[in-house]
C-alpha positions, 0 to 999 in steps of 0.5 A, a space after each residue: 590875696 590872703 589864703 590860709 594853708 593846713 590851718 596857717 594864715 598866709 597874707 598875700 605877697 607871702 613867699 611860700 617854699 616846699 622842702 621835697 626832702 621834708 615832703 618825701 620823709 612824711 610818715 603819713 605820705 610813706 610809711 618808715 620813710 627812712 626805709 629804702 623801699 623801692 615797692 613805694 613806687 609801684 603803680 597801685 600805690 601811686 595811684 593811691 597818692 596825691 600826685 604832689 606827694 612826691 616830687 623828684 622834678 618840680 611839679 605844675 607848670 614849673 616842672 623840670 624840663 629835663 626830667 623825661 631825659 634824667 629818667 631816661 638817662 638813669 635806666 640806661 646808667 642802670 642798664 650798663 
């Protein structure tokens, strides 16, 4: 059916995409988004956003199915 997004009219059978780099650079989501700022990550400032506000792997029922081995992977990367 027809819907309407941030004020935009979508009719229906519209293709909708979501850009996660554009998502994870918006000021008002991360505050100087081009900063490397790793404290954006700890658990009180999650808790505070949507949870859709950053999306490494996907989110909803198309999620990644490899993201619990990536974050996995990436520590023990770290580790060595």
């Amino acid at each position: 059916q027809d819907d309407v997004i941030a004020g935009y009219q979508v009719p229906k059978g519209t293709i909708v995409g979501v850009s996660p780099y554009v998502l994870h650079r918006r000021p008002e989501l991360f505050p100087d988004p081009l900063r490397f700022d790793p404290s954006r990550f700890d658990k009180a400032k999650v808790k505070e956003r949507n949870k859709h506000a950053y999306l490494p792997f996907g989110g909803g029922p198309r999620t990644c199915i490899g993201n619990m081995f990536a974050l996995m992977e990436m520590q023990i990367v770290l580790a060595m």
